[in-house]
C-alpha positions as a printed NumPy array, in Angstrom:
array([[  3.241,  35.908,   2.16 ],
       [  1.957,  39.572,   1.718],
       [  3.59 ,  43.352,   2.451],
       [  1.968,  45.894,   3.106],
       [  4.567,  49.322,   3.484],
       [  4.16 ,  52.052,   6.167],
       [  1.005,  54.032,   6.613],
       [  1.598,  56.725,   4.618],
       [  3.102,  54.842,   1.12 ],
       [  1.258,  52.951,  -1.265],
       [  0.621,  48.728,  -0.633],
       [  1.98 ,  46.133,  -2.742],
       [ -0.306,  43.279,  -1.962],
       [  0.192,  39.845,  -2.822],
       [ -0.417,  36.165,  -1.69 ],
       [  1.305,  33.138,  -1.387],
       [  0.405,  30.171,  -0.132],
       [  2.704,  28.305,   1.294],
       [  1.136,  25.178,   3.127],
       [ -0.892,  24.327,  -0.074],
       [ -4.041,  23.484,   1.91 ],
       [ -5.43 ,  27.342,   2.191],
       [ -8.452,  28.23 ,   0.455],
       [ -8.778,  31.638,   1.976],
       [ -6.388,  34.153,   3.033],
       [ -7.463,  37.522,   4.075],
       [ -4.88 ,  40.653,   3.956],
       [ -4.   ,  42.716,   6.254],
       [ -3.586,  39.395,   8.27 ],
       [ -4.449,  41.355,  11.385],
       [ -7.985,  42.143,  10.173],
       [ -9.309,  44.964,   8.091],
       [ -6.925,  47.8  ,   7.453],
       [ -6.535,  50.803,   5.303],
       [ -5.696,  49.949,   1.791],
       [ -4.844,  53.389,  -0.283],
       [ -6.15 ,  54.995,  -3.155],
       [ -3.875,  53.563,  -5.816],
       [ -2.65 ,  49.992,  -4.365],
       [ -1.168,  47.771,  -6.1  ],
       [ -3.053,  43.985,  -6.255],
       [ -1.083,  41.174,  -7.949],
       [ -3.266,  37.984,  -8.846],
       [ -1.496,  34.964,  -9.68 ],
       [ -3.22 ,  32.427, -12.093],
       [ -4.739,  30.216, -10.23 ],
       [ -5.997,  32.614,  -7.342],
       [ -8.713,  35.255,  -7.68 ],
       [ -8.912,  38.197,  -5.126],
       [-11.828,  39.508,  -3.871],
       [-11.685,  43.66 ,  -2.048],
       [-14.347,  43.922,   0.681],
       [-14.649,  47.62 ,   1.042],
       [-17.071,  49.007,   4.206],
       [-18.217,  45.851,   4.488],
       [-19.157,  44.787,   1.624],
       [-17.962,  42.858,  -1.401],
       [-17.51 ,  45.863,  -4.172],
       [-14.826,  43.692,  -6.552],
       [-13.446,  40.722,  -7.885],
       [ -9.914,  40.569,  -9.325],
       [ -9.006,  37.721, -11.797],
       [ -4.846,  37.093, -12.504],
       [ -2.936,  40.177, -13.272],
       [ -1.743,  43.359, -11.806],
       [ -4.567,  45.745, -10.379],
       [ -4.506,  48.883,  -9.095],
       [ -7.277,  49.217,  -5.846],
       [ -9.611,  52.508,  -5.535],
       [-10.969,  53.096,  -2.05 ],
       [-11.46 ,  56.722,  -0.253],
       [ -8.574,  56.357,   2.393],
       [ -5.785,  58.882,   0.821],
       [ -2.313,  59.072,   2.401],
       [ -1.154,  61.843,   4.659],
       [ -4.557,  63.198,   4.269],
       [ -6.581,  59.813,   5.01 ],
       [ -4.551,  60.451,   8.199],
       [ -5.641,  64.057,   9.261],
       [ -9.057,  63.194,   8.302],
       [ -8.905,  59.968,  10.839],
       [ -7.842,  62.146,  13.876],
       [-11.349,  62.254,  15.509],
       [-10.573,  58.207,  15.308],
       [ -7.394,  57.875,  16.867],
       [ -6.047,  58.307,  13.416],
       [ -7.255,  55.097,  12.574],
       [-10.05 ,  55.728,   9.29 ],
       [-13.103,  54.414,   9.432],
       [-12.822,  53.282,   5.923],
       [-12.125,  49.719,   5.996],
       [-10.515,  47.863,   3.958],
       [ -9.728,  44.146,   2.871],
       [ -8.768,  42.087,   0.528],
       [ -9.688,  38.122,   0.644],
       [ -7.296,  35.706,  -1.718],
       [ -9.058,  32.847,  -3.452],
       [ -6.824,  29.779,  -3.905],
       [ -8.61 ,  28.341,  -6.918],
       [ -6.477,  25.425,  -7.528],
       [ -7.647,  21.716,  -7.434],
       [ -7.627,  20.07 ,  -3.88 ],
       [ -7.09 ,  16.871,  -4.134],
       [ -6.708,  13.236,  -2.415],
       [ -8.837,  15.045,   0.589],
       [-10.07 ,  11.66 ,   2.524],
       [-13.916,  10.823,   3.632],
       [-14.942,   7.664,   5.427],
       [-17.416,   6.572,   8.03 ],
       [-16.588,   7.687,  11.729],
       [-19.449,   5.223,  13.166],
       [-20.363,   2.283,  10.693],
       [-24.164,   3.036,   8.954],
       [-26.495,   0.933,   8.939],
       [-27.874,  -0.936,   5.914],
       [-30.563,  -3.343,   5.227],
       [-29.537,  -6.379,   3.236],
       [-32.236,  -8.393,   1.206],
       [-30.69 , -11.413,   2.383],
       [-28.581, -10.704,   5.575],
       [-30.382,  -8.516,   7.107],
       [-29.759,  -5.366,   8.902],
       [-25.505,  -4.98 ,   8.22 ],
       [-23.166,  -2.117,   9.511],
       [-21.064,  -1.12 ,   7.122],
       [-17.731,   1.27 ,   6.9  ],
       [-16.737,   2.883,   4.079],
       [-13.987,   5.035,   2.809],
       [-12.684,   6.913,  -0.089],
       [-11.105,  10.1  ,  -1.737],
       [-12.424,  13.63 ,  -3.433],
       [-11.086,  16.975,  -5.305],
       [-12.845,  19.48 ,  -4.696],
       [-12.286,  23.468,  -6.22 ],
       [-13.296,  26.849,  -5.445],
       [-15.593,  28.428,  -8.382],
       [-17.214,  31.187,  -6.932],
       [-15.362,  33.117,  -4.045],
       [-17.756,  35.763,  -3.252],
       [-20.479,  32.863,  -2.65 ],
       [-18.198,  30.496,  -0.903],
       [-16.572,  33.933,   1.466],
       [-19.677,  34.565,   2.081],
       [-21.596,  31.84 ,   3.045],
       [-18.158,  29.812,   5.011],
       [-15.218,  31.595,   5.581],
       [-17.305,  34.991,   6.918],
       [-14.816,  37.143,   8.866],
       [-11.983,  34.454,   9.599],
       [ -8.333,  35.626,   8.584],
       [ -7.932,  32.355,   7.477],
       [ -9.462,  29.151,   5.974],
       [ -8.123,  25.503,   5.281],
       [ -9.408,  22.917,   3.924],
       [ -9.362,  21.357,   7.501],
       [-11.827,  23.866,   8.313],
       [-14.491,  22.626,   5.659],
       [-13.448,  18.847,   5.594],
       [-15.377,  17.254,   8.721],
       [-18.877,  18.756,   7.447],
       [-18.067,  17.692,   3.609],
       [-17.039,  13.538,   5.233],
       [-20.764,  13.871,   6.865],
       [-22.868,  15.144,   3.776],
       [-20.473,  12.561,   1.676],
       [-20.996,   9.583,   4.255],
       [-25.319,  10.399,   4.5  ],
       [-25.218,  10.744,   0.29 ],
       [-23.886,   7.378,   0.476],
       [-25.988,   5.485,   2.616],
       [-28.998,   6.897,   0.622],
       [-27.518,   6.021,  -2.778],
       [-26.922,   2.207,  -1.047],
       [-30.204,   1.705,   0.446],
       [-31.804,   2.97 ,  -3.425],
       [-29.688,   0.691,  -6.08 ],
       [-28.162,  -1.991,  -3.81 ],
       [-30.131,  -4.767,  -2.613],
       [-27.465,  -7.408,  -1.528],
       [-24.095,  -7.023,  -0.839],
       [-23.743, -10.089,  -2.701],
       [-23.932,  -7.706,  -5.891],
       [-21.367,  -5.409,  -5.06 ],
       [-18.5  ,  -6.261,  -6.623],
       [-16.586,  -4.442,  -9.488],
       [-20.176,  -1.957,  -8.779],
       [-17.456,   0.63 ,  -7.008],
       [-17.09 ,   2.501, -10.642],
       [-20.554,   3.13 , -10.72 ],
       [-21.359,   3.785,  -7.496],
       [-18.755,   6.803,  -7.211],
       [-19.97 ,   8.376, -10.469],
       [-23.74 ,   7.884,  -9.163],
       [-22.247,   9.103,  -5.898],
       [-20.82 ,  12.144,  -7.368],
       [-23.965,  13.372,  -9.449],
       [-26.044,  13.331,  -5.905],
       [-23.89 ,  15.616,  -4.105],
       [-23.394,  18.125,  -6.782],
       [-25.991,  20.61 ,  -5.072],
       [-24.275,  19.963,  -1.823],
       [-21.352,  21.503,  -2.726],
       [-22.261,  23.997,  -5.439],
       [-24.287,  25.606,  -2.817],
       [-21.435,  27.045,  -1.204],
       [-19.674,  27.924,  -4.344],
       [-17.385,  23.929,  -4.532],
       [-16.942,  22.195,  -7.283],
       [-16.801,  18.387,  -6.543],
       [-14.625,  17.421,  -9.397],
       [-13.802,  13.65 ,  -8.104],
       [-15.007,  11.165,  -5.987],
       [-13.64 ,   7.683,  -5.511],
       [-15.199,   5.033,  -3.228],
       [-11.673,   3.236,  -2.654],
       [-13.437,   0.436,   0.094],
       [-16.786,  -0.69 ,   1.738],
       [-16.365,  -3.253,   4.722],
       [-18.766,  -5.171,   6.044],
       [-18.526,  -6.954,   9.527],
       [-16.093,  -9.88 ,   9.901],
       [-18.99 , -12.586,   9.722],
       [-20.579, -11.224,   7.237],
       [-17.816, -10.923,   5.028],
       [-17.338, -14.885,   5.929],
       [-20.863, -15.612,   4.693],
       [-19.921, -13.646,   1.205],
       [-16.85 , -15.808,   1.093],
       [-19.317, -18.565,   1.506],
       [-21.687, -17.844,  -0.434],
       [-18.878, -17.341,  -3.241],
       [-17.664, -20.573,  -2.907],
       [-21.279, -22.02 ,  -3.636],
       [-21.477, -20.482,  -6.976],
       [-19.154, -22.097,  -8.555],
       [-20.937, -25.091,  -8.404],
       [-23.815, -25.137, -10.455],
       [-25.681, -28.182,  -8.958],
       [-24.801, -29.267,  -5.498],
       [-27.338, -32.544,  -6.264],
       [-25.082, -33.546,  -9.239],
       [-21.97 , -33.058,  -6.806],
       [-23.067, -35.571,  -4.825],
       [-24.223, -38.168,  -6.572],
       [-20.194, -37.519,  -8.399],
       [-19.191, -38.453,  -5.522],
       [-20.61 , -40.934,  -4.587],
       [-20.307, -42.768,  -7.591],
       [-16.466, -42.31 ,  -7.174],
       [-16.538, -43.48 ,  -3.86 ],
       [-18.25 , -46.711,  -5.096],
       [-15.657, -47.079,  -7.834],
       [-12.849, -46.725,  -5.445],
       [-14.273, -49.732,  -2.839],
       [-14.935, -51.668,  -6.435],
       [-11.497, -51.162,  -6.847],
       [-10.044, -52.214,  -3.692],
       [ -9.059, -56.322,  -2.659],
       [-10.378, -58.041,  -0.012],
       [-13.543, -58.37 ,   2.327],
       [-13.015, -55.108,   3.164],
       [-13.244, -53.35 ,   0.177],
       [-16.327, -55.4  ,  -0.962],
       [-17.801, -54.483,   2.559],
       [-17.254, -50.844,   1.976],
       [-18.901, -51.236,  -1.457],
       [-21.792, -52.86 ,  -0.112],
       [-22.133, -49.853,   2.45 ],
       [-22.389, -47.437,   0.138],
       [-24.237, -49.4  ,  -1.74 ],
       [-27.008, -48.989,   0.502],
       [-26.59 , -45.34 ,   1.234],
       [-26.967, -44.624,  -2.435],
       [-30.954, -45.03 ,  -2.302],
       [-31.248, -43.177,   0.902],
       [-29.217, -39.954,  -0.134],
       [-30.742, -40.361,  -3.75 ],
       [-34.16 , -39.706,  -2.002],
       [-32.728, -36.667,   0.355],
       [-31.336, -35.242,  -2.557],
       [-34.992, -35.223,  -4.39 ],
       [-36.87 , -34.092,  -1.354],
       [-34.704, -30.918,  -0.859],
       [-34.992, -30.43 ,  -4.56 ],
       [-38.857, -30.502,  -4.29 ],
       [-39.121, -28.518,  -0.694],
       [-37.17 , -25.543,  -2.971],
       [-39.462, -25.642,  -5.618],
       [-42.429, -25.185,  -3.445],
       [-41.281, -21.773,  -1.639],
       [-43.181, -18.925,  -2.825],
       [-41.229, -15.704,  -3.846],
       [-40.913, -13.09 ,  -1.134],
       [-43.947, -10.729,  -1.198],
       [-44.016,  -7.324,  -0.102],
       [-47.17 ,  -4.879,   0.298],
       [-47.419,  -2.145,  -2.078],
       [-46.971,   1.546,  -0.082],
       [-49.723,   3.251,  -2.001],
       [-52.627,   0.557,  -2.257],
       [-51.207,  -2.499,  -0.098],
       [-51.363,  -4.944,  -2.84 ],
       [-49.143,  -7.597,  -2.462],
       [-46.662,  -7.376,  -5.161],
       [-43.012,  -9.433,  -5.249],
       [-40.562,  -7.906,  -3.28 ],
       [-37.804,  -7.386,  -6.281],
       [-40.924,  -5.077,  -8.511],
       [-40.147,  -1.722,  -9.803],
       [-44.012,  -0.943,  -9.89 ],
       [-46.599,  -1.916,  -8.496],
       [-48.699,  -3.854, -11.359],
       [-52.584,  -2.726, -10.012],
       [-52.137,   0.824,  -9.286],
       [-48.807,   1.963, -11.336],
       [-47.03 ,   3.014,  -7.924],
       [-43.384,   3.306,  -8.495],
       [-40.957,   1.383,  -6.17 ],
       [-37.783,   1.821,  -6.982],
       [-37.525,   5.29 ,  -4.564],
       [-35.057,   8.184,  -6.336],
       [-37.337,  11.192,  -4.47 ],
       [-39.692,  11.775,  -1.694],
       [-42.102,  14.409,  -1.02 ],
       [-40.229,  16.274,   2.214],
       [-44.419,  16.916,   3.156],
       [-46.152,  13.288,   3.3  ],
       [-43.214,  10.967,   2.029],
       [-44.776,   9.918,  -1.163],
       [-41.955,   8.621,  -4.109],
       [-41.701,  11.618,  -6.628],
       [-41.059,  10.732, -10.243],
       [-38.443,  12.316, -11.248],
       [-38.132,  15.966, -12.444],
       [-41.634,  16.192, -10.391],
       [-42.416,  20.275,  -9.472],
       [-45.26 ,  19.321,  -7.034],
       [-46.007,  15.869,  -5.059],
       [-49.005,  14.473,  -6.778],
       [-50.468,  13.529,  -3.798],
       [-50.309,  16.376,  -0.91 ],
       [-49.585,  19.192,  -4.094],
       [-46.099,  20.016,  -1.921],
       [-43.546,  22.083,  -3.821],
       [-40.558,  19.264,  -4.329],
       [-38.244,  21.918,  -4.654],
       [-38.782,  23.459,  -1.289],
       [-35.514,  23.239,   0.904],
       [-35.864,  20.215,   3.226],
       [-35.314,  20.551,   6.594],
       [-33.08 ,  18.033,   9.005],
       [-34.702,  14.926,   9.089],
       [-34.926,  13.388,  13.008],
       [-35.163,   9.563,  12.56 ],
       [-38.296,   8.334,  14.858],
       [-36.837,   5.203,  15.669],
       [-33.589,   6.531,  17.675],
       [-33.932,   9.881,  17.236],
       [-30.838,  10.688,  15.648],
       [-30.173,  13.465,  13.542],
       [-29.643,  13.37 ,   9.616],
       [-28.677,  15.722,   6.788],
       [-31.479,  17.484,   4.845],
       [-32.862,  14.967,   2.09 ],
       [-31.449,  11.751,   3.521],
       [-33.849,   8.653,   3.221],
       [-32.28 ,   6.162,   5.563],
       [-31.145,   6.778,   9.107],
       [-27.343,   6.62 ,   8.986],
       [-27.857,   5.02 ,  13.12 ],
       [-30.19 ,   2.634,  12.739],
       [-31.092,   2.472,   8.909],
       [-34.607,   2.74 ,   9.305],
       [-36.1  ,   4.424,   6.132],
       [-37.148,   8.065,   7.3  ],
       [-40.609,   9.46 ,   6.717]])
């Protein structure tokens, strides 16, 4: 709610925001106007004010009563306008800041993305969660979103911050998760780590991300049976010992029983015993003879086991937390300059166009949120 008096008296302007999802308001809410010599500005504590005068962004007002200082006089503001229609060429306007916290503002995956399992292979995952975010500079954050609108919600903002959120996310999967086997009670960690990355994404434009919670991530149906499974197998330490169990119970139990048939049935599995003894001891052996997954190091092809950090002959790290946005090569971190090509690693990265299906990613992402191929 704002006032603003007749032309010719002083304005008493003031903001309040009654939907609770506004983070800008501009006054006069018809666009810019003629704010007098002498106006009175009242800030409430948790909104700042910010008086765009000719354009351009001459003050910021912090909570308190202010009094505004522009060239537009009364009565003779008006004469002076009359070559104008009356209306002065001095414009005038005053953008309110709503600098509380936003909260419980919901991001989630749209499409699943894509994510390459160790053991299951290529997985589509959907995600979903909540974040806080907060205004902490105005002047940065009217000038590089809101621009000229009268208005701005959170609304407005929310559908690019879910995208930036959702690519963070894949990348931050794809570098420190493996398996989805070794997600669980990971979600603490994950949101913190989450958090951290998109700092610079939202501090660019004057946000503060002051929470993020990752409150779910779904995979498929059957793949969320094989976890189940897969569960289920780990609580028994030895599946060879299980059987022999019970077997031998089985045994004791057609000991136990009266008649031919019970003998019968004890002589029956007294002559499985060998054979699954022997199965047993072959798939134990078959195990023991697979070799460990090999991958080829990126940087001088030597073959290296697929769960290495570095690459023992030439050092090369494999764990990936940067990438030169020139040639692709992992950055250590902190890195000014690639150490191969010499490329500036703080140069602003440009949108990355996945070459397997051509779709379009956020600046810095590493895996293609379509088809999770790792990007060059």
């Amino acid at each position: 709610m704002n006032r603003f008096d007749s032309a010719v008296f002083l304005e008493n302007i003031e903001w309040f925001d009654e939907t609770g999802e506004e983070l800008v308001h501009r006054l006069p809410d018809n666009g810019s106007g003629e704010i007098k010599w002498g106006a009175q500005l009242t800030v409430r504590e948790s909104q700042a004010a910010v008086l765009f005068y000719q354009g351009k962004a001459c003050d910021a007002f912090g909570p308190g009563r202010h009094t505004l200082k522009t060239h537009n006089l009364p009565i003779l503001t008006k004469i002076l306008s009359l070559p104008w229609g009356g209306d002065s060429p001095l414009r005038a306007e005053v953008y309110m800041v709503n600098l509380k916290y936003f909260t419980n503002l919901k991001w989630g995956t749209r499409n699943p993305v894509a994510f390459r399992d160790k053991e299951l292979g290529l997985v589509r995952l959907r995600a979903h969660g909540v974040f806080n975010i907060q205004i902490v500079q105005p002047v940065l954050f009217i000038n590089s979103i809101v621009g000229t609108m009268g208005k701005f919600s959170t609304e407005d903002i929310a559908n690019y911050l879910k995208r930036v959120i959702v690519s963070r996310f894949n990348d931050y999967l794809g570098e420190y998760l493996d398996t989805l086997f070794n997600l669980p009670g990971k979600f603490d960690e994950f949101s913190i780590g989450l958090q951290k990355r998109l700092v610079g994404d939202f501090g660019h434009f004057g946000l503060h991300l002051s929470h993020l919670y990752i409150t779910s991530i779904t995979p498929p149906e059957e793949v969320q049976k094989a976890i189940d499974d897969k569960s289920r197998m780990s609580i028994l330490d030895d599946m060879d010992k299980l059987v022999k169990m019970k077997a031998a119970m089985a045994m004791e139990k057609a000991a136990e029983s009266q008649g031919e048939a019970g003998a019968g049935i004890g002589m029956g599995m007294g002559m499985m015993m060998p054979a699954m003894f022997a199965a047993s001891s072959a798939r134990q052996e078959s195990e023991a003879v697979v070799p460990k997954n090999k991958i080829a190091c990126p940087d001088c092809q030597n073959m290296i086991p697929d769960d290495a950090r570095f690459c023992p002959l030439c050092g090369h790290q494999q764990l990936v937390l940067g990438q030169c946005v020139n040639c692709g090569k992992n950055l250590s971190p902190n890195a000014k300059f690639c150490s191969k090509c010499g490329h500036p690693s703080s140069e602003k990265p440009q949108v990355k166009i996945c070459s397997f299906c051509q779709e379009e990613n956020v600046p810095g992402a590493s895996f293609c949120n379509q088809c999770g191929q790792k990007l060059g």
